[in-house]
C-alpha positions in Angstrom: 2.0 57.7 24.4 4.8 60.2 25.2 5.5 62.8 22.4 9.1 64.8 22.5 7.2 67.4 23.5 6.0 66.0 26.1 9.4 65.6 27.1 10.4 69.1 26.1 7.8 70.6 28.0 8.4 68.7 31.1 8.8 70.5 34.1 11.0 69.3 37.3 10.3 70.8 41.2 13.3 73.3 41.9 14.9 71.7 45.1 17.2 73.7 47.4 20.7 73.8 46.1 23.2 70.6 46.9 19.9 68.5 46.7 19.4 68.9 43.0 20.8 68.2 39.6 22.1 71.0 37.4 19.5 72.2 35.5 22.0 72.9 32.5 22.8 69.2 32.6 19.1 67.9 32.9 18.3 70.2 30.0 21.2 68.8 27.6 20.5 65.3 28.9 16.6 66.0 27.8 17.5 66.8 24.7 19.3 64.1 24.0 16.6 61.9 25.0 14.4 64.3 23.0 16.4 63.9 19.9 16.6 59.8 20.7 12.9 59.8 21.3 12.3 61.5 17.9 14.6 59.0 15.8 12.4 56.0 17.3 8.8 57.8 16.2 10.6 58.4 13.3 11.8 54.6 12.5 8.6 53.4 13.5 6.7 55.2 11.4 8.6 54.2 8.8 8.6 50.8 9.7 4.6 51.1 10.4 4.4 52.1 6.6 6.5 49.4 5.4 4.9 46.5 7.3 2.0 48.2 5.8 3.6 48.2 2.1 4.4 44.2 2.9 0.8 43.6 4.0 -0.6 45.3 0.8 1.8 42.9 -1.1 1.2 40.1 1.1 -2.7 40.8 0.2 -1.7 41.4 -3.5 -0.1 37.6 -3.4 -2.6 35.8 -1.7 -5.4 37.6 -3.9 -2.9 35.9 -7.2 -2.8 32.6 -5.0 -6.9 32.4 -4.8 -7.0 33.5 -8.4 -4.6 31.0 -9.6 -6.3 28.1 -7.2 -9.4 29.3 -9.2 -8.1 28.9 -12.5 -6.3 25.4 -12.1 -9.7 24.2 -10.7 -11.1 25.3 -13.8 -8.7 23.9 -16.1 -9.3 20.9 -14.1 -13.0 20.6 -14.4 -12.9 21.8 -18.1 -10.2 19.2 -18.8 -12.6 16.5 -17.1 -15.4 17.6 -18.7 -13.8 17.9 -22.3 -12.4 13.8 -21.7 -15.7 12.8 -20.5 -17.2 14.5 -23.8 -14.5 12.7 -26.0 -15.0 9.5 -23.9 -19.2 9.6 -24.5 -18.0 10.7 -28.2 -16.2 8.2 -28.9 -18.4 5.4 -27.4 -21.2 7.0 -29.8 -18.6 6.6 -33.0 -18.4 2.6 -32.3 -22.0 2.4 -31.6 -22.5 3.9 -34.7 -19.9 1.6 -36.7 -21.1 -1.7 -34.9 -24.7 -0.7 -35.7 -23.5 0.0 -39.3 -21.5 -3.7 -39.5 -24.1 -5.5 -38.4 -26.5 -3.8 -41.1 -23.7 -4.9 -43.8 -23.6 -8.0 -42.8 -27.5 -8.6 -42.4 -27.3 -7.6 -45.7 -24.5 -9.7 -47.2 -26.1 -12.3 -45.5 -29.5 -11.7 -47.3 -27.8 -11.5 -50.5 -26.0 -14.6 -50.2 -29.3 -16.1 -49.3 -30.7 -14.7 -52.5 -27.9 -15.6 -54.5 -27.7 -19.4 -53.2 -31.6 -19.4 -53.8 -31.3 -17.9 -57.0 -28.9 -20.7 -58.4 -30.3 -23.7 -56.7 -33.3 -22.4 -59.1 -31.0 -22.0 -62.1 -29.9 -25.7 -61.0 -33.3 -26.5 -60.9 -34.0 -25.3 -64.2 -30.3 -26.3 -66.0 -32.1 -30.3 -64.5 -34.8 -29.9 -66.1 -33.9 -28.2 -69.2 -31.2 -31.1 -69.5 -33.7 -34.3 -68.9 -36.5 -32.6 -71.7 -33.6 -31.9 -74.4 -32.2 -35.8 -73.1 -35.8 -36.9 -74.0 -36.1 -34.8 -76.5 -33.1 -35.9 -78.2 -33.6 -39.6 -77.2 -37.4 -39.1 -78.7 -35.5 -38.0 -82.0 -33.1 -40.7 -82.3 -35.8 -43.4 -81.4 -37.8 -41.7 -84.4 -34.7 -41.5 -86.6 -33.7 -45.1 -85.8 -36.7 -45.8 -86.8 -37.7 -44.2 -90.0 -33.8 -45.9 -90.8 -35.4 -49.2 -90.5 -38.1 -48.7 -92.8 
């Protein structure tokens, strides 16, 4: 690449006169172009450091982008896991209370049993207590009826 002083250091073949350009002119001319020349390495450089500062943030960004990408398919997976975890939960809480009715009711059921056997028995009993005092009583007024007649 072409440095000003490069430029500056340039040095032109001396021609015979009325062939040539003025060598005061070609000098003010270089440095011109020398001066020009400058401002442009100048600017780009500058502009060389802030496309660098733009890729650094550009990298800075993108690294926030993966990072964030990261997170929300963390959040994601923990979210799943955490409904799947209420979901199994859950089922395990009515498996439990079904499991639980149905031992109530086996035994409501078995009491009632009980109970419906117990007073068909008392029935049984209250029968047969009421026919002996009926003879019993009968037994008495036959003897009664009978010691009136005497």
């Amino acid at each position: 690449m072409l440095t000003p002083a490069d430029i500056e250091n340039a040095e032109f073949k001396r021609v015979a006169r009325g062939k040539g350009y003025d060598c005061d002119d070609v000098d003010d001319f270089l440095d011109l172009v020398i001066e020009d020349f400058e401002k442009m390495l100048n600017e780009n450089a500058r502009l060389n450091d802030k496309i660098s500062v733009m890729n650094d943030a550009i990298q800075h960004y993108k690294d926030m982008e993966d990072s964030l990408k990261a997170s929300i398919v963390k959040s994601e997976k923990a979210a799943e896991e955490t409904k799947q975890n209420a979901k199994a939960e859950a089922e395990g809480i009515v498996n439990a209370a079904k499991q639980k009715a149905k031992e109530i009711i086996e035994r409501a059921n078995s009491e009632q049993y009980k109970i419906e056997a117990d007073t068909d028995l008392i029935r049984e009993k209250y029968e047969a207590l009421r026919i002996k005092i009926k003879t019993l009583l009968t037994s008495e007024l036959e003897l009664l009826e009978s010691s009136s007649e005497d």
